[in-house]
C-alpha positions as CSV (number, residue, x, y, z in Angstrom):
1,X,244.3,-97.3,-162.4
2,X,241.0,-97.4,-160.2
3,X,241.5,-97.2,-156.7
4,X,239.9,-100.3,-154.0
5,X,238.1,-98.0,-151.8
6,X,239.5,-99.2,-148.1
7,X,237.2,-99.9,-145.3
8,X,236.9,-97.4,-142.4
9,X,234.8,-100.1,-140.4
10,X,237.1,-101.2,-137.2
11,X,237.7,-104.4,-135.9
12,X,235.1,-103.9,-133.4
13,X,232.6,-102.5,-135.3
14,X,232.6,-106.0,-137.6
15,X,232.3,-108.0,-134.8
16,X,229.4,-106.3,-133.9
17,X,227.5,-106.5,-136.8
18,X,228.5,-110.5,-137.4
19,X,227.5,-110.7,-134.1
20,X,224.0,-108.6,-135.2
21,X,223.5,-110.8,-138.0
22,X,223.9,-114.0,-136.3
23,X,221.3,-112.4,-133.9
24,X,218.9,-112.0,-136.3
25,X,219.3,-115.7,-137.7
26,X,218.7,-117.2,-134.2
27,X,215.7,-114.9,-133.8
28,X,214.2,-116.0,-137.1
29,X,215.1,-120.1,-136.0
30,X,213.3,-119.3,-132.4
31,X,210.2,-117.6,-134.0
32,X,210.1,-120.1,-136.6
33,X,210.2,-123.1,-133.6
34,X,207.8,-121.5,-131.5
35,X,205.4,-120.8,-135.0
36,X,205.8,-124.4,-135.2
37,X,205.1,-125.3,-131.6
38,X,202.0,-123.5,-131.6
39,X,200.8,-125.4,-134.3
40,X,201.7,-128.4,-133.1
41,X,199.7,-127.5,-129.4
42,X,196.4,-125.9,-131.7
43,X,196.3,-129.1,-133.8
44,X,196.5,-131.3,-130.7
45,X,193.7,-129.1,-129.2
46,X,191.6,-128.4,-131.8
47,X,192.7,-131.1,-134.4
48,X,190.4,-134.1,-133.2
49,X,187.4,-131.5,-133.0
50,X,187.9,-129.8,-136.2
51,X,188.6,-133.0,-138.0
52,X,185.4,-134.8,-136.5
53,X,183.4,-131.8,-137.9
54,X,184.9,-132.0,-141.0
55,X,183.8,-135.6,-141.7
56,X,180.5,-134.6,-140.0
57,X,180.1,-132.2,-142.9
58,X,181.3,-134.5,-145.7
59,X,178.8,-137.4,-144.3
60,X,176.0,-134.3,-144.1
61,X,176.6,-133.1,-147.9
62,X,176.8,-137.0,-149.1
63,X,174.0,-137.6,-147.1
64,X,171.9,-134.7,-149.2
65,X,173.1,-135.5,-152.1
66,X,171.8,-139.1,-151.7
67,X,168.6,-138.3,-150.2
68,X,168.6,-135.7,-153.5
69,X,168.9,-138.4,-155.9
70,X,166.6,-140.7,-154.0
71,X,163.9,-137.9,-154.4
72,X,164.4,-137.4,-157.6
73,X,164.3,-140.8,-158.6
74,X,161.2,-141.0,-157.0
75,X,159.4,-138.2,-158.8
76,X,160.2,-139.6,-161.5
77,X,158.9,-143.1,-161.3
78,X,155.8,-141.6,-159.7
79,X,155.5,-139.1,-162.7
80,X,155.9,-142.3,-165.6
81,X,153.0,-143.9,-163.0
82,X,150.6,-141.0,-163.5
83,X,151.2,-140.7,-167.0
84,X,150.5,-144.6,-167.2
85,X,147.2,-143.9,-165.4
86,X,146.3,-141.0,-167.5
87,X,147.0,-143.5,-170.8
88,X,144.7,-146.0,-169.2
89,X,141.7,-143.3,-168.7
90,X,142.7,-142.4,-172.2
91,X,142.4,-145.8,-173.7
92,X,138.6,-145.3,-171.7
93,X,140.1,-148.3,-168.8
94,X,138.5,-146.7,-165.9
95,X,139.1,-149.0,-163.2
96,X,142.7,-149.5,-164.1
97,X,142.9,-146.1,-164.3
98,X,141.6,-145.4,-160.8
99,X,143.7,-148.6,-159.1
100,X,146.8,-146.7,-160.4
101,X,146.0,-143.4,-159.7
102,X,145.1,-145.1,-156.0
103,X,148.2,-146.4,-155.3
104,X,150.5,-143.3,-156.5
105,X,147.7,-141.1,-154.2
106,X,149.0,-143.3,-151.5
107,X,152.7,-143.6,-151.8
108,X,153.1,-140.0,-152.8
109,X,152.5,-136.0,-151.4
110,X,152.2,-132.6,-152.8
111,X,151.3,-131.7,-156.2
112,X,151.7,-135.6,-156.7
113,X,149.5,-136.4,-154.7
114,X,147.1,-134.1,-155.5
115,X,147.2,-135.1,-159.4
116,X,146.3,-138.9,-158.5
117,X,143.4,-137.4,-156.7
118,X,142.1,-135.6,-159.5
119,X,142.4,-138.0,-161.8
120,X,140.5,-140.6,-159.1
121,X,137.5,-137.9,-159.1
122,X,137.8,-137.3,-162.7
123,X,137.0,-141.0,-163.7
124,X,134.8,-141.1,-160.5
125,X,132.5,-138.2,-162.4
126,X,132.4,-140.3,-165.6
127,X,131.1,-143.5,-163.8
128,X,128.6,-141.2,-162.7
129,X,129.9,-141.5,-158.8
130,X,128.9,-137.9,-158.3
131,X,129.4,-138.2,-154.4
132,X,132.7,-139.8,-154.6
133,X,133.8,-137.0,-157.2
134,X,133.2,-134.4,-154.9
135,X,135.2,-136.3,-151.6
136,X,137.9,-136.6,-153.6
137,X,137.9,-133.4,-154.9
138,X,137.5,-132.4,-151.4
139,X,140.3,-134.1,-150.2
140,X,142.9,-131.9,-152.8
141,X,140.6,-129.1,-151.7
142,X,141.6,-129.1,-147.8
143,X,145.4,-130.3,-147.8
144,X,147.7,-127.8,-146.9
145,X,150.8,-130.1,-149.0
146,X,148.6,-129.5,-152.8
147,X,149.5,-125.8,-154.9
148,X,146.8,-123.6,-154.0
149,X,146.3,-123.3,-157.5
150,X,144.9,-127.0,-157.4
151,X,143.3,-126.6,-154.5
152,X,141.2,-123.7,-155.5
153,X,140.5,-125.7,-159.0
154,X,139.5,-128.7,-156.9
155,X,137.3,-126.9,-154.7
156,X,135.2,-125.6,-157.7
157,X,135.4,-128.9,-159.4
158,X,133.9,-130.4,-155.9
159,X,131.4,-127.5,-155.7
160,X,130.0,-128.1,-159.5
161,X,129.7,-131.9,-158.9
162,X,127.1,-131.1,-156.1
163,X,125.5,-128.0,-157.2
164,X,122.1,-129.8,-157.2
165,X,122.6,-130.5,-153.9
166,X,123.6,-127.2,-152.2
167,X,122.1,-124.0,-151.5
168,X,123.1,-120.9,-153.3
169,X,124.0,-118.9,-150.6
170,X,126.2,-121.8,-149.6
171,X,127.5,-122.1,-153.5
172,X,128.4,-117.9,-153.4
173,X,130.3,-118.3,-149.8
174,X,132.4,-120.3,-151.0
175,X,133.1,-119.3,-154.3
176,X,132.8,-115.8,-153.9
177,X,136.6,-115.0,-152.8
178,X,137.7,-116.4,-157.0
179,X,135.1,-114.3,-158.6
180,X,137.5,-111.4,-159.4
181,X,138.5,-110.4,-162.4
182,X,142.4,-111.6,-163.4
183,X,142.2,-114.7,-160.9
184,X,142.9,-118.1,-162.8
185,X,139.0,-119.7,-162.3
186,X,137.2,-116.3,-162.4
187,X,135.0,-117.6,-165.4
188,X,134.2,-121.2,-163.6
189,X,134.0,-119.8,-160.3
190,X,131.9,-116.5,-161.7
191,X,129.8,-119.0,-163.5
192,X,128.4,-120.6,-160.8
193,X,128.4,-118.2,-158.7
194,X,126.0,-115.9,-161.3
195,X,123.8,-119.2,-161.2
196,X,123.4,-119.0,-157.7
197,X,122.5,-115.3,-157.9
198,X,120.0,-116.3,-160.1
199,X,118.5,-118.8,-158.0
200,X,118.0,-116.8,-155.6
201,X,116.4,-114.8,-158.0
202,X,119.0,-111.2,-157.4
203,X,118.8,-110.8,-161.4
204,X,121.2,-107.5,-161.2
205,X,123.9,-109.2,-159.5
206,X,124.2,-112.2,-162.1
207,X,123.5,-109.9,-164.8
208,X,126.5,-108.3,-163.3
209,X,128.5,-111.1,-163.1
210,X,127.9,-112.2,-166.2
211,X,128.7,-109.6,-167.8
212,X,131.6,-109.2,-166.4
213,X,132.6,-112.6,-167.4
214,X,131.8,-111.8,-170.9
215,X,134.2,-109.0,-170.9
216,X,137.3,-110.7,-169.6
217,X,139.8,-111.7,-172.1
218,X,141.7,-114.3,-169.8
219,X,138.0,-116.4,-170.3
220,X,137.8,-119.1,-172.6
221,X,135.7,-117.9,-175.4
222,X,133.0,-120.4,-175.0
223,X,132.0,-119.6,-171.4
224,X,132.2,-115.7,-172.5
225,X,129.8,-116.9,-175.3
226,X,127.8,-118.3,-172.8
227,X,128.0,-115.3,-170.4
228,X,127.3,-113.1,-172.7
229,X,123.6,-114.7,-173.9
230,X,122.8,-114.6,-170.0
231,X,123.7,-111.3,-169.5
232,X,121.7,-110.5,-172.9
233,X,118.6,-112.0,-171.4
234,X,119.1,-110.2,-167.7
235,X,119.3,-106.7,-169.3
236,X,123.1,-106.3,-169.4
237,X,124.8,-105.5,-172.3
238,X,128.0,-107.2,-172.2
239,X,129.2,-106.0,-175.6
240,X,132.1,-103.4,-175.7
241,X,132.7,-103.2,-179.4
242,X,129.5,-103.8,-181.6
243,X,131.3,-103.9,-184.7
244,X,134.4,-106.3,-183.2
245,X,131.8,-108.4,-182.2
246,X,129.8,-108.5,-185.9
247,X,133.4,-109.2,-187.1
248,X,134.3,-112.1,-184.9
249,X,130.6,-113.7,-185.4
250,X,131.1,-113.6,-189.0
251,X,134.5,-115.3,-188.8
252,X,133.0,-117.9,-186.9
253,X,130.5,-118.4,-188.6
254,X,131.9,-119.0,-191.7
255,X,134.4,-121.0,-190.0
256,X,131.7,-123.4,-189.4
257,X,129.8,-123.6,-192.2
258,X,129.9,-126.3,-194.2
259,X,132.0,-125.7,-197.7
260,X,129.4,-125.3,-200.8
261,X,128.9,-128.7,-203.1
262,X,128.7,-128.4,-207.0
């Protein structure tokens, strides 16, 4: 039969630790009250601040998101606007084409802006408007707000509409910094440039330049076709491959000819 081990504890030494334990409870209700009453003090502090900030945040974020959707909204009606004006200089409506291109230039910035701009000097150049071509051209040219991808495109565009009527040391100033081979209007910008070489009758440089046109894969291949006769008939020979060359002639050539009737 097992044995009920005894307990040596005295009587004193369980009042103690009843007495310990009870200790410990009201220790954990006291930290527990004064956890609480410093919560209760911080939120009264703190609690109107923190919570105005909050809802200042909330209104911020719904604010954005708003303005967000308001924005994009408006790219996109002015977006179906310019496509509407590019239809109407499609369908050959010029004027209607340049009233709507107008009005999106004028309620719009940016790349937007500078779009409706180009489509204004682009119709202005078929009406023949020369002058007008190359303000509005100008215009896209100078704003800081249009990619400086357009701008430079705008500023050659302005510079060929008024070739006739500039200097060709003026024409190579300004044209000058986009002749470099792997920049996006090298073969425009070279072109003219070249020209105005020419003009001023330094026949190495456009030969150069030409040549050098003529060479550069990222050209369209009619300007190098064109590059390439000038720089023939200013000594340069702007042909790396002879026989790539014959090759590519021959394709085009018989690309174009007409097919044989019976």
């Amino acid at each position: 039969m097992a044995l009920i081990p005894s307990s040596n504890k005295t009587a004193e030494e369980k009042k103690a630790e009843k007495k310990a334990a009870q200790d410990d409870v009201l220790l954990r209700e006291i930290d527990d009250a004064v956890r609480q009453e410093e919560f209760a003090e911080l939120a009264k502090t703190y609690g109107r601040p923190l919570l105005a900030l909050l809802v200042v945040g909330l209104l911020a974020f719904g604010g954005y998101l708003f303005w967000d959707s308001r924005q994009e909204a408006a790219m996109e009606a002015q977006s179906e606007a310019l496509v509407g004006a590019l239809d109407q200089l499609q369908a050959g409506n010029l004027d209607s084409a340049d009233q709507r291109a107008a009005a999106i230039a004028d309620e719009s910035d940016g790349a937007v802006r500078a779009s409706a701009l180009m489509l204004r000097a682009g119709v202005a150049l078929q009406q023949g408007k020369a002058d007008e071509a190359a303000d509005l051209f100008g215009q896209v040219a100078a704003s800081e707000d249009s990619p400086a991808a357009v701008r430079d495109l705008a500023k050659i565009r302005q510079i060929a509409a008024t070739y006739d009527k500039r200097s060709p040391d003026e024409v190579i100033a300004l044209l000058k910094p986009l002749t470099v081979p792997g920049n996006a209007y090298f073969g425009s910008a070279g072109e003219l440039v070249a020209m105005a070489y020419l003009e001023k009758g330094e026949r190495k440089q456009a030969g150069t330049l030409f040549g050098e046109i003529a060479k550069s894969d990222d050209v369209p291949e009619s300007l190098r076709s064109r590059a390439r006769q000038m720089a023939g008939l200013l000594g340069v020979d702007a042909i790396e491959d002879v026989d790539e060359f014959l090759e590519e002639q021959q394709i085009g050539d018989s690309a174009e000819a007409p097919a044989p009737t019976e």
